[in-house]
Residue frames as a rotation matrix with the C-alpha (Angstrom) as fourth column:
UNK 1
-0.362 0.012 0.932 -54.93
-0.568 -0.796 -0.211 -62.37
0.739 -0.606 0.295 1.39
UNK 2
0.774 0.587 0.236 -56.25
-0.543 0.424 0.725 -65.35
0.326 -0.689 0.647 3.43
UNK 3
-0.186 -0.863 0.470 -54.37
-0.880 -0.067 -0.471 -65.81
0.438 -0.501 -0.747 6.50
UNK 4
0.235 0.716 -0.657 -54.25
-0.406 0.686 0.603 -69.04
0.883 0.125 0.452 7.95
UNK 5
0.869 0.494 -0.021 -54.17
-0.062 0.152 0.986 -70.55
0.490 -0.856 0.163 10.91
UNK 6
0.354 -0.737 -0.576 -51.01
0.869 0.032 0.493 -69.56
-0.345 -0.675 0.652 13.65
UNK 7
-0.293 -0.754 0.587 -50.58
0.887 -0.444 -0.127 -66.49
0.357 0.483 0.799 12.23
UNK 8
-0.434 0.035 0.900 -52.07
-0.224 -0.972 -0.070 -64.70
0.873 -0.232 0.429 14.85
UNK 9
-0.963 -0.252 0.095 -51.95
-0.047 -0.189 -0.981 -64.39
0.265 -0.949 0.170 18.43
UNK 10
-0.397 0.812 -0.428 -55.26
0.904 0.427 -0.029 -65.13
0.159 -0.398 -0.903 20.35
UNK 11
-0.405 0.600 -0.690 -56.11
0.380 -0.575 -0.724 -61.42
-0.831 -0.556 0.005 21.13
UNK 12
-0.894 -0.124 -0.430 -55.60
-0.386 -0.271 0.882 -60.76
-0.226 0.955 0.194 17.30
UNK 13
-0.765 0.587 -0.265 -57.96
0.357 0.728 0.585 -63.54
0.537 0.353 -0.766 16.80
UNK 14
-0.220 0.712 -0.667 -60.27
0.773 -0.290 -0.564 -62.14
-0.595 -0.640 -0.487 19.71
UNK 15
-0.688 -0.299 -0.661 -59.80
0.108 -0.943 0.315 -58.89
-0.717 0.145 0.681 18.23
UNK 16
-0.865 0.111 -0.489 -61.20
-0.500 -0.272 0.822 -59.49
-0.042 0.956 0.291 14.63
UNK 17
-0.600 0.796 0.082 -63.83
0.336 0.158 0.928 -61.49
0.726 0.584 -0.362 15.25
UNK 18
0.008 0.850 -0.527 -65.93
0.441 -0.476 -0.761 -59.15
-0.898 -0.226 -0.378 17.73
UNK 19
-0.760 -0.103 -0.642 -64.92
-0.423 -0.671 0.608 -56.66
-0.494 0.734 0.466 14.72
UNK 20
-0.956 0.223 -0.189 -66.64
-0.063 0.474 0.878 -59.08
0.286 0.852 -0.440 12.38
UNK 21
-0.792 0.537 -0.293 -69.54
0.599 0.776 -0.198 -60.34
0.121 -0.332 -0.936 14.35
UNK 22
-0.152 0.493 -0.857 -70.72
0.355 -0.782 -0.513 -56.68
-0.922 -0.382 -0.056 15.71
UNK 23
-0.597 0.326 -0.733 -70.75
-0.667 -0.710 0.226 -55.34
-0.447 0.624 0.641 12.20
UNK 24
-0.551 0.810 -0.199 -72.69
0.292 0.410 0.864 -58.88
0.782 0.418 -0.463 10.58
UNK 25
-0.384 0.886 -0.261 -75.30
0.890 0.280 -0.359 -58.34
-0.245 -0.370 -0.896 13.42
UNK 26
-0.374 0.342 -0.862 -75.58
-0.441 -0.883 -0.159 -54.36
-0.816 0.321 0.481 12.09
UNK 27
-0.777 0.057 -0.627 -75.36
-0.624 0.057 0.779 -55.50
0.081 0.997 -0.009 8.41
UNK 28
-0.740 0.634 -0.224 -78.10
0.466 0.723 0.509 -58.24
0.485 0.272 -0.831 8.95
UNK 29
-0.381 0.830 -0.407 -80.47
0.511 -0.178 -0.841 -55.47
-0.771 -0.528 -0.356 10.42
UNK 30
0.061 0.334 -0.941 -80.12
-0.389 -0.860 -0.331 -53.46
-0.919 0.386 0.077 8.00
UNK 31
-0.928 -0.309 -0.208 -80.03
-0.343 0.488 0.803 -55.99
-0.147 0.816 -0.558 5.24
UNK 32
-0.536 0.645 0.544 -83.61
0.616 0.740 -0.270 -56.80
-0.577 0.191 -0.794 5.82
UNK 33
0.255 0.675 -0.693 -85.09
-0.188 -0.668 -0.720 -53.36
-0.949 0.313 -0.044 4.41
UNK 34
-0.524 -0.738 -0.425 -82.66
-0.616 -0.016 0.788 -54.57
-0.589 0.674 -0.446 0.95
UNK 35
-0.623 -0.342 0.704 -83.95
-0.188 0.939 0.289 -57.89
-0.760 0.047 -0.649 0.49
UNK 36
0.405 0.731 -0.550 -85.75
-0.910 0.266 -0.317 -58.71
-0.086 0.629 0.773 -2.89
UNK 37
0.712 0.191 0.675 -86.00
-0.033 0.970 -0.240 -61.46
-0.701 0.149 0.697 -4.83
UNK 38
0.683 -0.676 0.279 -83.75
0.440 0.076 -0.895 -60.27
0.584 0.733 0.349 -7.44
UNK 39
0.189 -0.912 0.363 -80.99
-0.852 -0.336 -0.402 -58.82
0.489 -0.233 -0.840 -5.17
UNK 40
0.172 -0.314 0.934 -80.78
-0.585 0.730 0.353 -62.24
-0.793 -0.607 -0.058 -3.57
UNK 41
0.978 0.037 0.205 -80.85
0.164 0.472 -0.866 -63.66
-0.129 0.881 0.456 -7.09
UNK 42
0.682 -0.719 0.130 -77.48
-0.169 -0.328 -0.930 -61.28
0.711 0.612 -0.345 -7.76
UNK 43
0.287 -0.643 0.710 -75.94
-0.950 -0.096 0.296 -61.77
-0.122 -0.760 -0.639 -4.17
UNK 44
0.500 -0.186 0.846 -75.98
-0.054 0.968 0.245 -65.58
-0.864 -0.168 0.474 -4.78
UNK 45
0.842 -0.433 0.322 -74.37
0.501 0.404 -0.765 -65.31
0.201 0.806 0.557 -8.55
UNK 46
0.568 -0.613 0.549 -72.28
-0.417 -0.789 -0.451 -62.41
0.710 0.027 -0.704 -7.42
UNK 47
0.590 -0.574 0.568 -70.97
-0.750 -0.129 0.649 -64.78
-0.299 -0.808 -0.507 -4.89
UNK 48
0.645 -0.150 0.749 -70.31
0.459 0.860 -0.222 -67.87
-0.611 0.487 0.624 -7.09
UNK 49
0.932 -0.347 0.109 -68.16
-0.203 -0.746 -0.634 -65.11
0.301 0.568 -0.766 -9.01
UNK 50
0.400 -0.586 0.704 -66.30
-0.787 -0.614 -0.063 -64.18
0.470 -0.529 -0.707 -6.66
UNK 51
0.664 0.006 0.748 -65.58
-0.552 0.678 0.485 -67.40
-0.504 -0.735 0.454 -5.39
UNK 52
0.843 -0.323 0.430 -64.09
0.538 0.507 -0.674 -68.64
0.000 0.799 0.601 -8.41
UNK 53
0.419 -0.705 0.573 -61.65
-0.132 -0.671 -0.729 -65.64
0.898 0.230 -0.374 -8.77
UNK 54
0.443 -0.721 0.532 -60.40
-0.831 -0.553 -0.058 -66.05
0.336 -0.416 -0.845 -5.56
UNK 55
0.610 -0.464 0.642 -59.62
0.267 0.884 0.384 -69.75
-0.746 -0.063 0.663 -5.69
UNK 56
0.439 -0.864 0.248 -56.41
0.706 0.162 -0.689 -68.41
0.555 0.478 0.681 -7.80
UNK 57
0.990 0.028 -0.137 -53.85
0.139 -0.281 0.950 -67.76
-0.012 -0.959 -0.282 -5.43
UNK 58
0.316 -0.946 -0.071 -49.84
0.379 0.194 -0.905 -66.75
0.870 0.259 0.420 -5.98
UNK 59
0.583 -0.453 -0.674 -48.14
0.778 0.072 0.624 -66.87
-0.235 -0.889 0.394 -2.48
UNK 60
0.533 -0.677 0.508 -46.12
0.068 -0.564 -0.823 -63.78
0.843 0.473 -0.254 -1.74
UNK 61
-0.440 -0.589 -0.678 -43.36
0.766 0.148 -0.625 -62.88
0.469 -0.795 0.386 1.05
UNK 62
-0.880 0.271 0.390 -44.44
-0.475 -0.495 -0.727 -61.48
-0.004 -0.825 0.565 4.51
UNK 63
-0.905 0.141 0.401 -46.48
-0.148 0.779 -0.609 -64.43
-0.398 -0.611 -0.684 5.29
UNK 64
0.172 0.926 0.336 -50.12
0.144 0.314 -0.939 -64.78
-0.975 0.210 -0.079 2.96
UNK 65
-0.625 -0.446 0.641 -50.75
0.580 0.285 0.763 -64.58
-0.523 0.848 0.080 -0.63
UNK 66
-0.868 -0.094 -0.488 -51.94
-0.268 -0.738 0.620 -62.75
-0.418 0.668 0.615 -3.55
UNK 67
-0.670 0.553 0.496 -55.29
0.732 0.602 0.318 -63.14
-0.123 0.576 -0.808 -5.18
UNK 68
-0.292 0.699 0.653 -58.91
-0.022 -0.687 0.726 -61.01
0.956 0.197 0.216 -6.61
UNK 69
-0.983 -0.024 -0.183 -61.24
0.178 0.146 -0.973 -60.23
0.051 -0.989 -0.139 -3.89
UNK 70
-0.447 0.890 0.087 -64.30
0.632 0.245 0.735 -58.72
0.633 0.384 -0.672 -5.27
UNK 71
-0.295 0.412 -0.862 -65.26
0.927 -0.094 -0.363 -56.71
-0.231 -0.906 -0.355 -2.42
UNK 72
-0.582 0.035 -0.813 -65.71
-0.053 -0.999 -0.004 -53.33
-0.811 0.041 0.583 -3.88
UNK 73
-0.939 0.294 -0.178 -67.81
0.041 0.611 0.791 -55.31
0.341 0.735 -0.586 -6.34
UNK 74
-0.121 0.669 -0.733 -70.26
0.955 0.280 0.097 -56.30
0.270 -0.688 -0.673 -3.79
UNK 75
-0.457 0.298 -0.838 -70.05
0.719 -0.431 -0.545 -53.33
-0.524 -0.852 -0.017 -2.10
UNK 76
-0.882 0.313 -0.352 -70.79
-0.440 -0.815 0.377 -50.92
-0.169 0.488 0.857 -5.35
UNK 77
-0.576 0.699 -0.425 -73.70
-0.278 0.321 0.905 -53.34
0.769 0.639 0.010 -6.59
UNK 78
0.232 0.769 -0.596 -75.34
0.297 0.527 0.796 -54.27
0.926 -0.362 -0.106 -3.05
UNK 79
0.784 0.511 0.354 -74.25
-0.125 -0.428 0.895 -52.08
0.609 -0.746 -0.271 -0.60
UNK 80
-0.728 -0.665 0.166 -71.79
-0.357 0.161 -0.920 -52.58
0.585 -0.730 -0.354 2.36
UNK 81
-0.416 -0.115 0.902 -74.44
-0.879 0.302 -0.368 -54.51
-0.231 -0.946 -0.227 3.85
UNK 82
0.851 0.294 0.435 -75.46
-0.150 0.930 -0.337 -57.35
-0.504 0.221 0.835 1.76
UNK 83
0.663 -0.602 -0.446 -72.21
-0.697 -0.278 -0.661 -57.03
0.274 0.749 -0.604 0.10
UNK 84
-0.209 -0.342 0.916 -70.63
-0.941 0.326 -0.093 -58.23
-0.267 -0.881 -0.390 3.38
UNK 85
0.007 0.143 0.990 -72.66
-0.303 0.944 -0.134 -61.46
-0.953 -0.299 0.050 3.42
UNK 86
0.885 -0.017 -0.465 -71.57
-0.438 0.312 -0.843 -61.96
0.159 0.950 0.269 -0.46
UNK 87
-0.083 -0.994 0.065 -67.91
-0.767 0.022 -0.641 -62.41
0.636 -0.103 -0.765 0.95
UNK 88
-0.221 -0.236 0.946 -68.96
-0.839 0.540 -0.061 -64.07
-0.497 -0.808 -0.317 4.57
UNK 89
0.847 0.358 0.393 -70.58
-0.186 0.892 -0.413 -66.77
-0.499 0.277 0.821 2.26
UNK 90
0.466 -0.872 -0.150 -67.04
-0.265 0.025 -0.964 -67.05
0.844 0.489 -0.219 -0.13
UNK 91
-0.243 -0.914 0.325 -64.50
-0.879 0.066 -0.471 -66.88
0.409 -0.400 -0.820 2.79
UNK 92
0.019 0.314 0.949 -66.86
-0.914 0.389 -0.110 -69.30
-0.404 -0.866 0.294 4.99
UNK 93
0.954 0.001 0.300 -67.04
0.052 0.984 -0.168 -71.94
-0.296 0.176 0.939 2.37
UNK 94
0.546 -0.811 -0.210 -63.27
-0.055 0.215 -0.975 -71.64
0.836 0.544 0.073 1.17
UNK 95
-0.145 -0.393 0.908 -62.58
-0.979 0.192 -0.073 -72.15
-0.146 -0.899 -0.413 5.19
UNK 96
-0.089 0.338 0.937 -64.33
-0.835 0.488 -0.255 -74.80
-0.544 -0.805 0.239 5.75
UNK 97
0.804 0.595 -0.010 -64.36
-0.286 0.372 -0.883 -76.58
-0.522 0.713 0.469 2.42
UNK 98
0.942 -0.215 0.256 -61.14
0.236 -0.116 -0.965 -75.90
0.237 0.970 -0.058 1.11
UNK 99
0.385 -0.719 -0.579 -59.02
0.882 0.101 0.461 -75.23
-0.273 -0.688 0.673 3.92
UNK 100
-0.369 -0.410 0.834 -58.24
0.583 -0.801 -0.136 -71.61
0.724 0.436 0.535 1.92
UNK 101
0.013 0.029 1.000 -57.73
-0.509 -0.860 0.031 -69.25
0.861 -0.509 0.004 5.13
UNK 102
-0.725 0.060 -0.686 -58.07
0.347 0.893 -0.288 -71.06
0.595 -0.447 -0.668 8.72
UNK 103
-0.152 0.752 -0.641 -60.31
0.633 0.573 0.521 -71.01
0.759 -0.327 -0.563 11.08
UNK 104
0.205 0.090 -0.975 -59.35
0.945 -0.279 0.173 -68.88
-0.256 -0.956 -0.142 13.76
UNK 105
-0.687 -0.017 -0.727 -58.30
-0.166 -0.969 0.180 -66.10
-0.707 0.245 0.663 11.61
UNK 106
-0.608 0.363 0.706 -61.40
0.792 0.218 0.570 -66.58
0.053 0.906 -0.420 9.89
UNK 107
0.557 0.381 -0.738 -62.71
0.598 -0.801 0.038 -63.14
-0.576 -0.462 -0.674 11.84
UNK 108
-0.298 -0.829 -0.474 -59.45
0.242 -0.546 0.802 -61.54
-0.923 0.124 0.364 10.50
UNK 109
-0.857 0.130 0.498 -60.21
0.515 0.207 0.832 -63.00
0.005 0.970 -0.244 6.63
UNK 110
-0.059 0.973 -0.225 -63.78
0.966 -0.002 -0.260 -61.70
-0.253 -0.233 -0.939 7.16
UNK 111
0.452 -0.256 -0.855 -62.82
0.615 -0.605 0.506 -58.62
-0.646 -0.754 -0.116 8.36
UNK 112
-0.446 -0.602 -0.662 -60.38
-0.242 -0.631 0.737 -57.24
-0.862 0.489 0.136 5.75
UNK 113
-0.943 0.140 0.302 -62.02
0.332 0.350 0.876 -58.80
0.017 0.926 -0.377 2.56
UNK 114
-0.307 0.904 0.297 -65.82
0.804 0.079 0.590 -58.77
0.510 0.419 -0.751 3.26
UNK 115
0.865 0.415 -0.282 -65.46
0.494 -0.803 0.333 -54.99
-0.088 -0.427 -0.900 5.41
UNK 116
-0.055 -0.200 -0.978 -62.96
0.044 -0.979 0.197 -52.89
-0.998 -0.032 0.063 4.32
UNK 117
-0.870 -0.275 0.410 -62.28
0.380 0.159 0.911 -54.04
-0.316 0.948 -0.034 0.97
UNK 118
-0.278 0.940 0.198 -66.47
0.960 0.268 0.077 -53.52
0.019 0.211 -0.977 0.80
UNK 119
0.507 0.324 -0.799 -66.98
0.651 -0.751 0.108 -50.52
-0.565 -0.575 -0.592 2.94
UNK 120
-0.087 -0.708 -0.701 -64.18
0.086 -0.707 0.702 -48.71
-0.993 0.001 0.122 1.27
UNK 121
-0.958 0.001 0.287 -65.05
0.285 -0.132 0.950 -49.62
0.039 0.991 0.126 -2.55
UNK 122
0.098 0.963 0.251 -68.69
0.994 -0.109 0.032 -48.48
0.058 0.246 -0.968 -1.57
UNK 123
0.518 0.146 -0.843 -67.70
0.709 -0.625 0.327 -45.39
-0.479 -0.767 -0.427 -0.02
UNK 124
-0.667 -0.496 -0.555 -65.01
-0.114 -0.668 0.735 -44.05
-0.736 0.554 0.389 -2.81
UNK 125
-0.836 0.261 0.483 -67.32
0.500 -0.002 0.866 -45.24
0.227 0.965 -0.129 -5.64
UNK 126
0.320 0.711 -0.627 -70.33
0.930 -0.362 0.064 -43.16
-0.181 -0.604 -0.776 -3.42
UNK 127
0.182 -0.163 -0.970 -68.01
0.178 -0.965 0.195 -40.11
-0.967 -0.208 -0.146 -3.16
UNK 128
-0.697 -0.714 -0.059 -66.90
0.194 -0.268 0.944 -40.14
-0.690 0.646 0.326 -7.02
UNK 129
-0.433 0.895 0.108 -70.46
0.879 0.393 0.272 -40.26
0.201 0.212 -0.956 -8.17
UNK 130
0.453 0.586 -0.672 -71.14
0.857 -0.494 0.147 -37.70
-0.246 -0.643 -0.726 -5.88
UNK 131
-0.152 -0.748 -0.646 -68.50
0.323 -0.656 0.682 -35.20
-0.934 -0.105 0.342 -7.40
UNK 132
-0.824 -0.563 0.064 -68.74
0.081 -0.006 0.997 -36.09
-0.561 0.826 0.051 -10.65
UNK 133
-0.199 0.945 -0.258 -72.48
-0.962 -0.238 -0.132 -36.92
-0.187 0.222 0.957 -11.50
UNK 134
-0.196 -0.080 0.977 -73.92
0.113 0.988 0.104 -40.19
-0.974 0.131 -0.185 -12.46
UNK 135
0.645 0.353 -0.678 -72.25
-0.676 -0.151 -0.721 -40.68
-0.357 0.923 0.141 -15.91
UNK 136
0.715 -0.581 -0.389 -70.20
0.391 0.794 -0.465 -43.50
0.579 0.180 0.795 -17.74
UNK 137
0.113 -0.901 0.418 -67.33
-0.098 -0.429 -0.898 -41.74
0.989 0.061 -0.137 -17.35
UNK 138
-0.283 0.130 0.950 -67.95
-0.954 -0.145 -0.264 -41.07
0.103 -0.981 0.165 -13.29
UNK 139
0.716 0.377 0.587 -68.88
-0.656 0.651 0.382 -44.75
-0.238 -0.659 0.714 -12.79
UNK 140
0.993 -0.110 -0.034 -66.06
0.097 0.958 -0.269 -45.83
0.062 0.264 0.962 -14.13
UNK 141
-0.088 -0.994 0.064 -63.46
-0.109 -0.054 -0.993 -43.98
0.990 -0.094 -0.104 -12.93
UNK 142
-0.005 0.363 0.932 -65.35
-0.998 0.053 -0.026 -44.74
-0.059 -0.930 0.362 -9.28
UNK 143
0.944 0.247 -0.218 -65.47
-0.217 0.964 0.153 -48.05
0.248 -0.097 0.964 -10.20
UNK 144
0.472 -0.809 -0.351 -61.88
0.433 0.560 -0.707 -48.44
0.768 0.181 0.614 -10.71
UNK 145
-0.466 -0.530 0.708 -60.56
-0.552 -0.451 -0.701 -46.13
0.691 -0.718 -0.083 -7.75
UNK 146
0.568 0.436 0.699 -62.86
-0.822 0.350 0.450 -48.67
-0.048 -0.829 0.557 -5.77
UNK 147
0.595 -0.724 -0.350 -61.42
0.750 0.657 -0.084 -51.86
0.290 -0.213 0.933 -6.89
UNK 148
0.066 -0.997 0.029 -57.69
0.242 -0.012 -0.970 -50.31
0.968 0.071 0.240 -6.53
UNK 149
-0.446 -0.082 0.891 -58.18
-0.687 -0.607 -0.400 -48.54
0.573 -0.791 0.214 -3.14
UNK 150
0.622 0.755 0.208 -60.82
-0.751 0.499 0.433 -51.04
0.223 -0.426 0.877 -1.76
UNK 151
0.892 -0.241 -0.382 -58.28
0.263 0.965 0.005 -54.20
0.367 -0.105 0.924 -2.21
UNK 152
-0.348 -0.936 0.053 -54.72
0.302 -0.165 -0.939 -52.27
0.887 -0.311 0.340 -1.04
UNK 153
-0.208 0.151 0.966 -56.25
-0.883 -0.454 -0.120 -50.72
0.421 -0.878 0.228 2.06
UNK 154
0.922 0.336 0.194 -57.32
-0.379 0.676 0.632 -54.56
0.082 -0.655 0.751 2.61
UNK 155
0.449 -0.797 -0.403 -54.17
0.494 0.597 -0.632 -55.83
0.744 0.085 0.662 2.10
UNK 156
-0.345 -0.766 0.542 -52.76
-0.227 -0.492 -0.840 -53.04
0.911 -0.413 -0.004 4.39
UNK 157
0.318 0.823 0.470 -54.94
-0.763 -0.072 0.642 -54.23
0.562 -0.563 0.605 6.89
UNK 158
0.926 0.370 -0.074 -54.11
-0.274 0.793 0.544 -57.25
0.260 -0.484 0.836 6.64
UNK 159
0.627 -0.379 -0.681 -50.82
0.406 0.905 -0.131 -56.72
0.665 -0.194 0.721 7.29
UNK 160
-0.282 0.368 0.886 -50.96
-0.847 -0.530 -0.049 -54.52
0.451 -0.764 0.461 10.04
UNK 161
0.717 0.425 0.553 -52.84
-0.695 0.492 0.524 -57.58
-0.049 -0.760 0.648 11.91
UNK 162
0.989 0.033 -0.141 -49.81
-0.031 0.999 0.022 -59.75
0.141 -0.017 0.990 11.17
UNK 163
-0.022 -0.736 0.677 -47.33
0.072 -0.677 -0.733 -57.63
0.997 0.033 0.067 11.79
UNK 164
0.017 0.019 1.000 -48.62
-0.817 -0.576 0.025 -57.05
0.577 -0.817 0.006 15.07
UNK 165
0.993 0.110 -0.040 -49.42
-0.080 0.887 0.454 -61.12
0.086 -0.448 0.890 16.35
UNK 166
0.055 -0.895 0.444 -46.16
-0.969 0.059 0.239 -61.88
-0.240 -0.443 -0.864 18.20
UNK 167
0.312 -0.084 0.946 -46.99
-0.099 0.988 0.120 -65.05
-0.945 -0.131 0.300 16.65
UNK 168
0.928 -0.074 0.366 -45.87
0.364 -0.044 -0.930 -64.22
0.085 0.996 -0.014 13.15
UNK 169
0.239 -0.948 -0.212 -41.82
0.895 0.130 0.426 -64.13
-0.376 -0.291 0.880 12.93
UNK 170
-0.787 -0.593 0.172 -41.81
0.588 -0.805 -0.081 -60.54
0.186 0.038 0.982 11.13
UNK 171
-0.396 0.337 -0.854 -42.95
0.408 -0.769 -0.492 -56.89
-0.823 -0.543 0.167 12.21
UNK 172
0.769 0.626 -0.130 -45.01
0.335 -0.567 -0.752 -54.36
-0.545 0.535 -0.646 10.21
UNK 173
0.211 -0.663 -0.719 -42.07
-0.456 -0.717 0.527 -52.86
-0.865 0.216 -0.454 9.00
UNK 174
-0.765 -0.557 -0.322 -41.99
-0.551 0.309 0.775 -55.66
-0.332 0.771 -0.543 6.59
UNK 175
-0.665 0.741 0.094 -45.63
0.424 0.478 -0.769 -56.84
-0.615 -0.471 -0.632 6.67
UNK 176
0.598 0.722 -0.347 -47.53
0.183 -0.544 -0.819 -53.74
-0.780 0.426 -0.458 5.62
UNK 177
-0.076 -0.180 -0.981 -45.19
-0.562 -0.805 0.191 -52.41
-0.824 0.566 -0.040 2.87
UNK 178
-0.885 -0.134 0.446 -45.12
0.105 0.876 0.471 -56.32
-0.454 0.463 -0.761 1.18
UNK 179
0.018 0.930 0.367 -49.21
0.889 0.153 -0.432 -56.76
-0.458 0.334 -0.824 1.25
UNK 180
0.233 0.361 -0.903 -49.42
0.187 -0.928 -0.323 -53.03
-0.954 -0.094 -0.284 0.63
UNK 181
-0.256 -0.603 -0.755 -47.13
-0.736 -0.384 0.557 -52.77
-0.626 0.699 -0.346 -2.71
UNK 182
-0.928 0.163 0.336 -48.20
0.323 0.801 0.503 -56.32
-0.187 0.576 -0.796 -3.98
UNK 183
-0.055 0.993 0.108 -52.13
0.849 0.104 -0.519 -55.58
-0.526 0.063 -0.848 -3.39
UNK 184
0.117 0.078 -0.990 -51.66
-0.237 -0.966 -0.104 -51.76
-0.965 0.246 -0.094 -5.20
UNK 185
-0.928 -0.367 -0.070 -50.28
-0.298 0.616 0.729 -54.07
-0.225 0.697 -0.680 -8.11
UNK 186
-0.706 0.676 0.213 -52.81
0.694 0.720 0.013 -56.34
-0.144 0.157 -0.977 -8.07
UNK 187
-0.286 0.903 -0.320 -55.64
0.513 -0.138 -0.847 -53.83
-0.809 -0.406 -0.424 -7.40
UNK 188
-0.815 -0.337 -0.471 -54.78
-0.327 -0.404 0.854 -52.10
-0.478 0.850 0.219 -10.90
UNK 189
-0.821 0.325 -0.469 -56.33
-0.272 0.499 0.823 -55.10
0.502 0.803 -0.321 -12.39
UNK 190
-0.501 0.679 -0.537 -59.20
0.806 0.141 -0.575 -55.50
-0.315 -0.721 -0.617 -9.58
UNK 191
-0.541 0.272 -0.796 -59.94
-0.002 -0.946 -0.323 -51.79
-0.841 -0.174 0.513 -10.38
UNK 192
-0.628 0.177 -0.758 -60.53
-0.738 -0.444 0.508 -52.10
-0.246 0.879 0.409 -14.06
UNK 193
-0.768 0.528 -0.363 -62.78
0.516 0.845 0.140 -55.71
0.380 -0.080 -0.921 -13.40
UNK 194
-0.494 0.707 -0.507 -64.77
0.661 -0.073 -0.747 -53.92
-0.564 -0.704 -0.431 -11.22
UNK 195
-0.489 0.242 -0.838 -65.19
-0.083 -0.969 -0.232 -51.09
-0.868 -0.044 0.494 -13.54
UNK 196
-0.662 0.460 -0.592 -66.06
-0.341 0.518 0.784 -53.42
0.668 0.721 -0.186 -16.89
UNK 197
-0.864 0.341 -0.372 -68.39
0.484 0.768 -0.419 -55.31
0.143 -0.542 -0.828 -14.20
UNK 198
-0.375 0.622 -0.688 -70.40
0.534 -0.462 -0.708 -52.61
-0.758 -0.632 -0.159 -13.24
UNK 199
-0.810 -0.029 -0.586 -70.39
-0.455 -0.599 0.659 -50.83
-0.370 0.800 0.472 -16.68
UNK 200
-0.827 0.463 -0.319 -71.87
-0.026 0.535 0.845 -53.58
0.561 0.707 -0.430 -17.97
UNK 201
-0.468 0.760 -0.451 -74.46
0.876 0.331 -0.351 -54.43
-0.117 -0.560 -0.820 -15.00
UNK 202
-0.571 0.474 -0.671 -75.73
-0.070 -0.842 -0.535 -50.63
-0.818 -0.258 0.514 -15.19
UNK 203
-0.481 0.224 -0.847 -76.40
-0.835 -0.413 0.365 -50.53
-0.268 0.883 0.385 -18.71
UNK 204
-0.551 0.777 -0.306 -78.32
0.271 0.513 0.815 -54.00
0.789 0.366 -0.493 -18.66
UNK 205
0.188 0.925 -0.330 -79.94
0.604 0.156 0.782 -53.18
0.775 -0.347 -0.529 -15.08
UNK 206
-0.310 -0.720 0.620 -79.37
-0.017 -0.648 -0.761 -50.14
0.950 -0.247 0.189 -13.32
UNK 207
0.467 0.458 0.757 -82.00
-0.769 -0.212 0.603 -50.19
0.436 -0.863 0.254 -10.48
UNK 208
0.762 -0.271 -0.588 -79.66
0.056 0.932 -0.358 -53.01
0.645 0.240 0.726 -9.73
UNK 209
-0.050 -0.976 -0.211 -77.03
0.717 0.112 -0.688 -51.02
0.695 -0.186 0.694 -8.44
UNK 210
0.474 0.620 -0.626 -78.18
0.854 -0.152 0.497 -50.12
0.213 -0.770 -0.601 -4.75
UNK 211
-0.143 -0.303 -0.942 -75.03
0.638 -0.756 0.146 -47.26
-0.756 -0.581 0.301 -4.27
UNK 212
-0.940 -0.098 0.328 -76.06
0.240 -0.871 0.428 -45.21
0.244 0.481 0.842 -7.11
UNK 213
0.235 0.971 0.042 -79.78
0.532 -0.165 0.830 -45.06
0.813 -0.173 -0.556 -5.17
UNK 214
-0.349 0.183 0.919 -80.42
-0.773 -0.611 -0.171 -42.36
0.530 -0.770 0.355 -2.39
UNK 215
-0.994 0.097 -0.049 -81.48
0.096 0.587 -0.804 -44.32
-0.049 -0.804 -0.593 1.05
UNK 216
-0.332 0.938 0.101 -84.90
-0.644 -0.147 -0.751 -43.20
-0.690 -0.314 0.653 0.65
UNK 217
0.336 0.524 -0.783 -85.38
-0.921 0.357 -0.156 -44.90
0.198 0.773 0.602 -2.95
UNK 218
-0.544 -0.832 0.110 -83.44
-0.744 0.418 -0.521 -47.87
0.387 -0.365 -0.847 -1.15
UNK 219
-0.960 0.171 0.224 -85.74
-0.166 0.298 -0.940 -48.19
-0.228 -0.939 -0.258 1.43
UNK 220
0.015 0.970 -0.243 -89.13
-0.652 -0.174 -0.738 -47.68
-0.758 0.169 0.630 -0.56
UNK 221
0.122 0.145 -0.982 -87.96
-0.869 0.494 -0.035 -49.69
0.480 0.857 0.186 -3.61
UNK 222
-0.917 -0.243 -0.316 -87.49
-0.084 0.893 -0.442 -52.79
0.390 -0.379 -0.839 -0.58
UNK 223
-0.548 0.824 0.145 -90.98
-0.293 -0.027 -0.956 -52.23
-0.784 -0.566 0.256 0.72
């Protein structure tokens, strides 16, 4: 899913990284009421994780490529706002290190991996929880409707933003249904990682996992 440089038009590129920039300066207010020692402990392995998994990459057609992402990971075990800066650290060193994504669409890469993919696997595993109760069963079929939903809506994202860049030689019409159908594939397996991932983290440390906490026990268990 990391797009790389020329594959989007300068407003594109404007475009995504106010997107990015305006939601890290939200996510780093509200990331300070989070901070412990042990959720920085898990944000730094949880990113060394993730980093690994997405340094395996299989090019597909309509112009980027196939790989884990992790973001509904992050976002079920630390929020949608330290989650975020589990990814911005990943995408930033596999820019700049690795050449995996470029530079100018590194707003874009940001953007679809380390906020929706996040936001959206916090927000379905939040609402399935909320339906179901908090029980194996319910955290693992929330887990897995996060990975699967969390990584195709990024993919659809991202190709939607390359679709649209008059610098990229095809249109959405062949953009969004590629990433879209490949990442729904993929997210299958993403869904059922995420859902062994978390199983396992509840049952050795639940207070661990920040979206199955109310905002008040959030905010008092960071104080």
């Amino acid at each position: 899913m990391h797009i790389p440089d020329g594959f989007l038009d300068p407003v594109w590129i404007a475009i995504t990284y106010a997107i990015t920039i305006g939601y890290g300066i939200i996510a780093a207010k509200k990331a300070k009421k989070l901070w412990t020692p042990e959720r920085a402990a898990l944000l730094s392995v949880l990113a060394a994780g993730i980093f690994a998994a997405q340094m395996l990459n299989w090019p597909i057609p309509g112009g980027t490529s196939l790989h884990f992402v992790g973001g509904a990971l992050a976002g079920i075990l630390l929020g949608p706002w330290l989650g975020y800066f589990v990814l911005v650290l990943v995408l930033v060193t596999q820019c700049l290190i690795f050449h995996d994504g470029g530079i100018t669409t590194l707003g874009a890469n940001i953007l679809n991996m380390g906020i929706v993919d996040v936001v959206v696997g916090y927000l379905v595993f939040k609402a399935v929880i909320r339906a179901m109760g908090n029980t194996r069963k319910a955290r693992l079929i929330g887990a897995f409707l996060a990975g699967w939903l969390g990584i195709t809506l990024a993919g659809i994202v991202c190709g939607i933003e390359i679709g649209l860049s008059p610098s990229f030689p095809y249109g959405v019409a062949i953009t969004v249904p590629v990433m879209g159908t490949w990442h729904a594939i993929l997210g299958v397996i993403e869904g059922i990682i995420t859902a062994i991932v978390v199983d396992y983290i509840y049952t050795k440390a639940p207070h661990m996992v920040i979206s199955l906490k109310t905002p008040v026990e959030v905010v008092s268990r960071a104080a």
